[in-house]
N, C-alpha and C positions, 0 to 999 in steps of 0.2 A: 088421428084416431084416438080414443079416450080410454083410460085404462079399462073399462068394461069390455069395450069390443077387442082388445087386443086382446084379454083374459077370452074371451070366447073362440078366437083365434085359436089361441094354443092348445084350451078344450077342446077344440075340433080336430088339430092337427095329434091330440092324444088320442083321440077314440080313433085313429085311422088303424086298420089290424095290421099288423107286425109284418116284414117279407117274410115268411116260412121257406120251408124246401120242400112243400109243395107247390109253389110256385115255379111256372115253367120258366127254366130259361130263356134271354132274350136271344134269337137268333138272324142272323142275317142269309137272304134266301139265296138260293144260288152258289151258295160258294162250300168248300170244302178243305183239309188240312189233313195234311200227311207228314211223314218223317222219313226222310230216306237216309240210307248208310253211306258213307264217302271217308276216302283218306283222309279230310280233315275234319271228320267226325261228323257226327249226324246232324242235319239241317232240317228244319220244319218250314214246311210248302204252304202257304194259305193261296186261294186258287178263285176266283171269280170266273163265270161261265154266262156270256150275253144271253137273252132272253131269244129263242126261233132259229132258223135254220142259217149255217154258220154261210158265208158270202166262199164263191169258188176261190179253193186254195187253204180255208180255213179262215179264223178272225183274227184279225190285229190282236198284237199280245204286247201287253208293258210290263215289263220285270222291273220290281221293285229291290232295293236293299233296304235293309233291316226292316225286317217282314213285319215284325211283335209289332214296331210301333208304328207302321204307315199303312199298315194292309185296310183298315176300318176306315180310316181317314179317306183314303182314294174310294173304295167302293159305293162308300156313299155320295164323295162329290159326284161319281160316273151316274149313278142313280138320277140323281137330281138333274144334272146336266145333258144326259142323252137323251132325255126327254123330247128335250127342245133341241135341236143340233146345231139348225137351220140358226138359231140365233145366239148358240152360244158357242156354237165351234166343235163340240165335243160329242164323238161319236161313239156308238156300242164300240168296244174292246174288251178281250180277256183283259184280265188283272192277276198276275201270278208274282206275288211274294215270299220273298227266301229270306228264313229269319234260321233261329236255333229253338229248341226245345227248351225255352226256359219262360216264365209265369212273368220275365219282365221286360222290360220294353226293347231293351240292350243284353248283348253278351260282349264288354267290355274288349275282356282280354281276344274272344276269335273274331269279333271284328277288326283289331288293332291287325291281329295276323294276317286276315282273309282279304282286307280292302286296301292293303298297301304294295304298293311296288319293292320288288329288292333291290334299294337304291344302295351306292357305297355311305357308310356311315351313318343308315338306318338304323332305328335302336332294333334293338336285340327282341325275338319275341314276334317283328315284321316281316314284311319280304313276301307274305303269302298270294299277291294277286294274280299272279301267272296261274298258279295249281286251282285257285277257284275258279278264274274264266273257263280254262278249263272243264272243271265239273260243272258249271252254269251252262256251256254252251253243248257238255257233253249230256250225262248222263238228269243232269236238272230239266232240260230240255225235252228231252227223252222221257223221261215221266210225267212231264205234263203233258206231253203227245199221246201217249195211251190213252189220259183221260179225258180229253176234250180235241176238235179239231182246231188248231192255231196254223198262222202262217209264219212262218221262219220268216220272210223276206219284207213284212212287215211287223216284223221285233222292233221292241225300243227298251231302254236300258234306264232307269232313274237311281242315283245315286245321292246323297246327302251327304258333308263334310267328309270323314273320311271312305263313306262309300259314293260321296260325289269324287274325290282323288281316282276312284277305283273305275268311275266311269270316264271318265279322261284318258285313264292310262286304258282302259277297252278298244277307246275312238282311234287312240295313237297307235296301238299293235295291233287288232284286228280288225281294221275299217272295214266295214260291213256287216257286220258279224248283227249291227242293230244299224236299222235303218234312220232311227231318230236314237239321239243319245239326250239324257239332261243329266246336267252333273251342276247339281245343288250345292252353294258352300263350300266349293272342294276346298280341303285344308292342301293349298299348295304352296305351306308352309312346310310340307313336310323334308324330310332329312336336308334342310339346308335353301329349299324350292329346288330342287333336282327336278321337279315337273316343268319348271319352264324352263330349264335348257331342255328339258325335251319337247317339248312342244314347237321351240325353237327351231331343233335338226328336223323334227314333223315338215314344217314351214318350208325349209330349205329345200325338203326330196320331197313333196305331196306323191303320193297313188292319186291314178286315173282316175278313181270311182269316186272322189270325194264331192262332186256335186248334185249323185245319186242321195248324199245324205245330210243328214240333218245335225246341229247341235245348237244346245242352249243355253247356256251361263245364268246359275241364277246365287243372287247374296244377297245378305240382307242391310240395311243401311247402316244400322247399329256395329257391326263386324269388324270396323276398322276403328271407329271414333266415337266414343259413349260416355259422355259424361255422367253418368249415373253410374258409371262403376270404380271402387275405389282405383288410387294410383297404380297400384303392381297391375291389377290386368288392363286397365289403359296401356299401360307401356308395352304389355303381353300383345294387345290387341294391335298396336301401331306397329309392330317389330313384323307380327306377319302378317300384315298389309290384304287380307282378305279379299277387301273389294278393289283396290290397286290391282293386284295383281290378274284376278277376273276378270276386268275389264281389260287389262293388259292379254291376256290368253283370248278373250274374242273380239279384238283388235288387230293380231296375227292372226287370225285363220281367217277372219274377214277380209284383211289384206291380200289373200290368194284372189281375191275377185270371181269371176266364171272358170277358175281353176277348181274352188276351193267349196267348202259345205253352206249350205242355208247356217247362218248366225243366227242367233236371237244373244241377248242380256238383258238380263232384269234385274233389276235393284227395287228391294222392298223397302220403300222409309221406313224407318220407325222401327224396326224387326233387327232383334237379336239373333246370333246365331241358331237358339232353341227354340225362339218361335215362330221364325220363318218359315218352319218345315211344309206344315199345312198349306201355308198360302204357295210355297212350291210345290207340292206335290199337285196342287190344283191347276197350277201355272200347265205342271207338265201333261196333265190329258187334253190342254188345249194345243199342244206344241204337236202335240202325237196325232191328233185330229180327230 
C-alpha cells in the first residue's frame, strides 16, 4: 500500500466518532449475576439459562470456578457449539459461575483459601476447600435453584490449576456430588503433592458409585517443559511435574477398570499453564455432553 492510501486509512479510521456513554452496553442474552453472602465472604454468581422449556428433572448444570475470568469464555463456546450437537458433541446446559465481587479476573488471596485442601504443611492463609464445597453444594446451589430449573444429578464441576486442585479434592470426598468432574491443570504440586497420596488411599478403598461418574484430566504441554522460559522457572516448572504427575492421577483411576470412573486426559501441545484455560474450558462442555 502507498503512503497516500495508508494516509487515507488513518483519515478514515479518524473520522470514525468516539465510544461515548451513550453507547449501550454490550450484553450477553440469557444470563445473569448476583452476590450472595457466605462465611467466607461474599461470592458473585454469573449464571447462563438454556433457550425453551428445561428437559424432566431440570437442565444439566456445569459449575464453573473463577467465575470473572471463564464465565464469557464458556457461554459463548456453548452458543456456537449447541447449535450443532449432533456434530460437535455439545449440548444445551446451564452455565453457573462462582467468582467474587471484584472488576478482575482473579481474587488472589480467597482463591488461594477457597480452592485448597487443609493439607499438613499448607502454607498458612489455605486449607479452605472443605468450608466452600460446602457453601457450593449448599447454599450456592440453593440459589441457583430459585432462579432457574437445574438437575443436581446431572451437575458437573470445572476447576483450573488451583481450582482444578479443588475439583479433585470434590471427586475424592464427595463422589457424586457432580456427575462429571474436569479438573484443569490441577496444581498437585501443592503442600508437598499431598494430592497424590491421596488419590492413591482413593485407589485403594474406591466407593461403589464411581462408574456412575465421570472425570477428566486436562494440562497443558508447556506445564512441565518450556524452553522459552528463563532457568528459575524451568527448574519451578520440572520440580512440580504438572503434566507427570496428571497423567500419573488418570493412570490410577483408570487402573480401577469397571470398578472405577469414565477417564479422559488431555494434553494441549503448545499451551502454557495461562493459556490453556480456554481450550479447556471448551474441552469441558464436550466431556459434560
Amino acid at each position: 500500500m502507498g503512503r497516500r492510501g495508508a494516509l487515507a486509512l488513518l483519515g478514515g479510521a479518524a473520522a470514525l466518532p468516539a465510544v461515548g456513554a451513550e453507547d449501550p452496553p454490550v450484553t450477553l442474552l440469557r444470563t445473569r449475576q448476583w452476590d450472595l453472602a457466605g462465611p467466607g465472604g461474599p461470592r458473585r454468581i454469573f449464571a447462563y439459562r438454556p433457550e425453551g422449556e428445561p428437559p424432566a428433572g431440570g437442565f444439566p448444570v456445569l459449575y464453573l470456578l473463577d467465575g470473572n475470568a471463564v464465565f464469557l469464555t464458556a457461554v459463548e463456546a456453548l452458543l456456537v457449539q449447541q447449535r450443532r450437537a449432533q456434530a460437535t458433541g455439545v449440548h444445551p446446559m446451564a452455565i453457573v459461575a462462582v467468582g467474587y465481587p471484584t472488576a478482575q479476573p482473579f481474587d488472589t488471596a480467597r482463591r488461594a483459601r477457597d480452592y485448597t485442601p487443609a493439607f499438613p504443611g499448607a502454607p498458612e492463609g489455605s486449607g479452605g476447600a472443605d468450608a466452600f464445597l460446602d457453601q457450593l453444594l449448599g447454599g450456592i446451589a440453593a440459589s441457583v435453584a430459585e432462579r432457574m430449573p437445574v438437575n443436581p444429578a446431572r451437575a458437573a464441576l470445572f476447576g483450573h490449576s488451583y481450582g482444578g486442585l479443588f475439583a479433585l479434592h470434590a471427586f475424592l470426598t464427595r463422589p457424586g456430588a457432580f456427575r462429571r468432574t474436569i479438573a484443569a491443570s490441577p496444581s498437585l504440586w501443592f503442600a508437598g503433592g499431598a494430592m497424590m497420596e491421596a488419590v492413591r488411599r482413593f485407589v485403594a478403598s474406591p466407593p461403589p458409585n464411581l462408574p456412575e461418574l465421570g472425570l477428566l484430566l486436562t494440562v497443558g504441554g508447556l506445564e512441565e517443559e518450556d524452553p522459552a522460559m528463563p532457568p528459575a522457572r524451568q527448574a519451578t516448572l520440572r520440580e512440580r511435574a504438572m503434566v507427570s504427575r496428571a497423567r500419573e492421577v488418570a493412570g490410577l483411576l483408570s487402573g480401577l477398570g469397571p470398578r472405577g470412573p469414565e477417564v479422559g486426559f488431555q494434553l494441549f501441545d503448545g499451551e502454557n499453564h495461562g493459556s490453556v484455560l480456554p481450550g479447556a474450558v471448551n474441552r469441558a462442555l464436550r466431556f459434560v455432553g
